[in-house]
C-alpha positions in Angstrom: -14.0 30.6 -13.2 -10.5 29.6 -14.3 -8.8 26.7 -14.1 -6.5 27.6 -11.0 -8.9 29.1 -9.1 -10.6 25.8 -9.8 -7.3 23.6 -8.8 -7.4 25.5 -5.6 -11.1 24.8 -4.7 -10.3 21.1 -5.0 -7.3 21.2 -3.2 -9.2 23.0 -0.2 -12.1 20.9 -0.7 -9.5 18.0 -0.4 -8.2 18.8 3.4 -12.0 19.7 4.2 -13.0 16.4 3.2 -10.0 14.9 5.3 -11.1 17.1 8.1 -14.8 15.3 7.5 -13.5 11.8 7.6 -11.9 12.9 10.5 -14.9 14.0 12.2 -16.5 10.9 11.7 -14.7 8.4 12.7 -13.6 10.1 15.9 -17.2 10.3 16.7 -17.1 6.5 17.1 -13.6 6.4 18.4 -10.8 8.0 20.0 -8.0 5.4 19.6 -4.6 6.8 19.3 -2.7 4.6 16.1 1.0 5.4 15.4 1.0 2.7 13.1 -0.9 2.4 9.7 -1.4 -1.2 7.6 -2.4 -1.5 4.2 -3.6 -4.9 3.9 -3.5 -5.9 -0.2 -5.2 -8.8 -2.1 -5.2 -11.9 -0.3 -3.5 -10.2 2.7 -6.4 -9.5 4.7 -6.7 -12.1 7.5 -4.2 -9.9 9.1 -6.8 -7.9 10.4 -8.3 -10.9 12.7 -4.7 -10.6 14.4 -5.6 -7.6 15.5 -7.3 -6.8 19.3 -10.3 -4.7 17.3 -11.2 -1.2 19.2 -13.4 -0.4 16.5 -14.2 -1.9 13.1 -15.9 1.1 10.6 -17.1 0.3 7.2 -15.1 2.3 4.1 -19.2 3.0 3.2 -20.0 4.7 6.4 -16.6 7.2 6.2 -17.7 10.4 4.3 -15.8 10.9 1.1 -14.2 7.1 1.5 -14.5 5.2 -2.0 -15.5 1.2 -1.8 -13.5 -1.6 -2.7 -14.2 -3.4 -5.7 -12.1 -5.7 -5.6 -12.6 -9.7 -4.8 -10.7 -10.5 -1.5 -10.8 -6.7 0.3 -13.1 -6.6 2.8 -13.5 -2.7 3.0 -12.8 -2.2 6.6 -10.6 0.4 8.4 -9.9 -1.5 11.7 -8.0 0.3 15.0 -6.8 -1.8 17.4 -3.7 -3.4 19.2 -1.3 -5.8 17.4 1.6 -7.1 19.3 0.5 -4.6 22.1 0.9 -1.9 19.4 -2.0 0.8 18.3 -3.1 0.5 14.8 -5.1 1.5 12.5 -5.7 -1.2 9.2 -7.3 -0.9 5.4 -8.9 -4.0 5.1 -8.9 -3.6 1.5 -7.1 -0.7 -0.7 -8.3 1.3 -3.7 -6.9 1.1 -7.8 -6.4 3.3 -10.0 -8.0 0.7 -12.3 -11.3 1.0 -10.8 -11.9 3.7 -11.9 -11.2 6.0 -8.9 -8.8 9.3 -9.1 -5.2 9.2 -7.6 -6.7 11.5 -4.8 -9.7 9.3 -4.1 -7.1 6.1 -4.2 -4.9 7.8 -1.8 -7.8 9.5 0.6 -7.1 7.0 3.2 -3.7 7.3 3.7 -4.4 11.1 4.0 -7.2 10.6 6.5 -4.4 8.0 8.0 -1.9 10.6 8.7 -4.6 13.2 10.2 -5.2 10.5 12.9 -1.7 10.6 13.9 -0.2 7.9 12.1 3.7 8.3 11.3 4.4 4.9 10.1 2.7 3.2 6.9 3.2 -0.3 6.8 1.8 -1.5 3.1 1.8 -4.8 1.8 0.7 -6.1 -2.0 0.6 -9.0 -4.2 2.8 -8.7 -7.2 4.4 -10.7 -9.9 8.3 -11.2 -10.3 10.4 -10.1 -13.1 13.4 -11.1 -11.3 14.1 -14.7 -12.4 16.0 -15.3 -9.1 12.7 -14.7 -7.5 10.0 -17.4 -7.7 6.5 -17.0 -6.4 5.7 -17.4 -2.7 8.4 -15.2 -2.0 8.6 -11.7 -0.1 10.1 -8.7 -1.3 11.3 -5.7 0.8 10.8 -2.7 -1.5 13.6 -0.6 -1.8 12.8 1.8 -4.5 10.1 2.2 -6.8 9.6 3.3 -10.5 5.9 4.8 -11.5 4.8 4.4 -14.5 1.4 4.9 -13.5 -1.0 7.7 -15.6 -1.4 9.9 -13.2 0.0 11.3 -9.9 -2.2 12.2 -6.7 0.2 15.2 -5.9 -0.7 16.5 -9.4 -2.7 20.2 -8.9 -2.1 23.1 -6.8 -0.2 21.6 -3.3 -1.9 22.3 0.2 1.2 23.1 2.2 -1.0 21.8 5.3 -0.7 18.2 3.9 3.2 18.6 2.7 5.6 19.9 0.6 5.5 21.1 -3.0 8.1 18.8 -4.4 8.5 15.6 -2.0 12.5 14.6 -2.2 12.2 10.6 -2.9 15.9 10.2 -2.3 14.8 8.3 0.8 11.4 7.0 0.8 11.5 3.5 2.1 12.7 3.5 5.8 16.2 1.7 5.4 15.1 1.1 9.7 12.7 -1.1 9.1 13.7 -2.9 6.2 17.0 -4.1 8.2 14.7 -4.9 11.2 12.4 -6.8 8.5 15.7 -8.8 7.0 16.3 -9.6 11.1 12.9 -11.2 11.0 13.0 -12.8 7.8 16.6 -14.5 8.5 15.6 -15.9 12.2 12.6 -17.3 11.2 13.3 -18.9 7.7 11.5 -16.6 5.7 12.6 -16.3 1.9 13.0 -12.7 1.6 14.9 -9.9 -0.9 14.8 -7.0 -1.7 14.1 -5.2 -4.7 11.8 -2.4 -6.7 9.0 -2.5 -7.4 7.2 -1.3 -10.6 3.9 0.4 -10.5 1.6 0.1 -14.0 -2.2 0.9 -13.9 -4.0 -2.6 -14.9 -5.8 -4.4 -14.6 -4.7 -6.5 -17.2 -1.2 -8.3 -16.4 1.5 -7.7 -18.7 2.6 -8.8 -22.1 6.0 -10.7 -22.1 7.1 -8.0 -24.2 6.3 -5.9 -21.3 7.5 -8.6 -18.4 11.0 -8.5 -20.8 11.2 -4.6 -20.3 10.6 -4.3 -17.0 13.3 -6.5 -16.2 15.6 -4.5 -18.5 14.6 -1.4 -16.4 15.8 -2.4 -13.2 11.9 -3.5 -12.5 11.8 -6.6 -9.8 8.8 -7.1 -9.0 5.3 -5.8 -11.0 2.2 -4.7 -9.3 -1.1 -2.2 -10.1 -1.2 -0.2 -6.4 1.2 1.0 -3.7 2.9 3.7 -5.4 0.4 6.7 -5.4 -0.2 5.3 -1.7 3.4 5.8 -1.2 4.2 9.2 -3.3 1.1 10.1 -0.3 3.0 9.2 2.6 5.7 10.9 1.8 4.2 14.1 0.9 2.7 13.6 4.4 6.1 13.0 6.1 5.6 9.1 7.1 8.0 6.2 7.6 7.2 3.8 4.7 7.6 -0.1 4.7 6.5 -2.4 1.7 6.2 -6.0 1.7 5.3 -7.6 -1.6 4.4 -11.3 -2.0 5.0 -12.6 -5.1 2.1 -14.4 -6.7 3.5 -15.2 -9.8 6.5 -15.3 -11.7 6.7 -13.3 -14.8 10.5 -13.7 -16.1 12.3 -15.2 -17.7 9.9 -15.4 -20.5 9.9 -19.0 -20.9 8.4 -19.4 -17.3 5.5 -17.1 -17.5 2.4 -18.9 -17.0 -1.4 -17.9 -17.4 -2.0 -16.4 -13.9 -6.1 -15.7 -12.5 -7.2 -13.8 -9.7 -7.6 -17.2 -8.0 -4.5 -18.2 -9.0 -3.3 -15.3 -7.2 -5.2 -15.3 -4.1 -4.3 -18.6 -3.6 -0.3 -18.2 -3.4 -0.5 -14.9 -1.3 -2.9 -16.9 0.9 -0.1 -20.0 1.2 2.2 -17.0 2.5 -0.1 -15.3 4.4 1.0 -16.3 7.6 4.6 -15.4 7.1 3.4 -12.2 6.5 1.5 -12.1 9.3 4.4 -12.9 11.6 6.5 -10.5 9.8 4.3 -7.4 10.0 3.3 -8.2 14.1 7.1 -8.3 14.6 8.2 -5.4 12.3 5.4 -3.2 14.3 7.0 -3.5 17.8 10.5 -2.0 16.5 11.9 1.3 17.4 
């Protein structure tokens, strides 16, 4: 057999394993989300904000990997917040654990096959910014991926999206004015800025912290890109909130940072977040 016909097996075996998810979970629901939350390390008491419709376990969902990861609960939960429908990852997927971009980004597919239009993603991520310290938010503007690997790699399935995705204007300039709005009326320290994707999981050198600064980098983290190269291929309204966890430049600040260490700010924050993302989900 050669290679393309191969390609194009696993690309049709990609939007039949969509189509199984699918199945599945509308066997134990029929709730209706519009709205789609990615809820990233220490970010997930969110989900108890939400009026719960359903609560399905990422083990029960056919083709679904399982979070690894300390601190993600590995839940998709639909439900109301703020009145709103939606549908929320308890818990995401890294490249770093071993999973393929396609397996990292299967929710957000199965997301967008349940009607979701809007992807709301937050992440923990360190600052290479030295005007921004650690507890605060980022709006994410603009990205740059220098990840391995890229889940639209392969033949494209012009049933999920386009060939070549434009990127020209990825993150929803709506809702990241309507985000600023929050932050400003309610004393939230918030910027924005890009954010650099790397594979992990180590954290960076300085060497490394040093160059991402001199590439335009603002804030570092190890998920949300292929997640967002995803959603756009799918044709959905992207917002990303990162908290910072820990400050990474200039070099002379840089600190030895733990997962703890980690959890522990973006838990501090947690509730501005929380506000943020039931307020953000009620606009326009």
């Amino acid at each position: 057999m050669s290679l393309y016909l191969r390609l194009n097996i696993q690309q049709t075996m990609l939007y039949q394993n969509i189509q199984d998810a699918l199945g599945y979970i509308r066997k134990h629901t029929d709730f209706q989300p519009g709205t789609g939350i990615i809820l990233g390390t220490g970010l997930g008491r969110l989900a108890d904000e939400i009026e719960s419709a359903c609560t399905i376990d990422y083990k029960d969902i056919p083709h679904f990997p399982v979070s690894t990861v300390e601190s993600h609960a590995g839940q998709l939960i639909f439900g109301h917040l703020s009145g709103v429908p939606v549908v929320a990852m308890a818990g995401r997927f890294h490249y770093y654990e071993g999973y393929s971009m396609q397996q990292v980004t299967f929710p957000v597919r199965v997301m967008r096959a349940l009607g979701v239009e809007r992807l709301v993603i937050s992440n923990a991520a360190g600052s290479t910014n030295a005007a921004i310290e650690a507890g605060d938010l980022v709006f994410i503007k603009d990205h740059i991926n220098l990840q391995p690997d890229n889940p639209l790699r392969g033949p494209n399935d012009e049933r999920l999206g386009v060939r070549f995705p434009d990127m020209l204007h990825t993150y929803d300039r709506a809702l990241m004015e309507k985000a600023l709005e929050i932050a400003r009326q309610h004393g939230i320290c918030a910027h924005t800025g890009v954010y650099v994707g790397l594979p992990g999981p180590n954290l960076e050198t300085p060497a490394e912290y040093h160059f991402l600064n001199k590439i335009g980098g603002d804030v570092v983290g190890m998920s949300t890109v292929p997640e967002v190269l995803v959603a756009k291929h799918a044709g959905m309204k992207i917002f990303v909130v990162s908290v910072v966890s820990n400050k990474c430049f200039p070099l002379h600040e840089i600190r030895k940072t733990t997962v703890a260490d980690v959890i522990a700010v973006v838990a501090a924050v947690e509730p501005k977040v929380a506000l943020l993302v039931k307020l953000l989900v009620q606009a326009k």
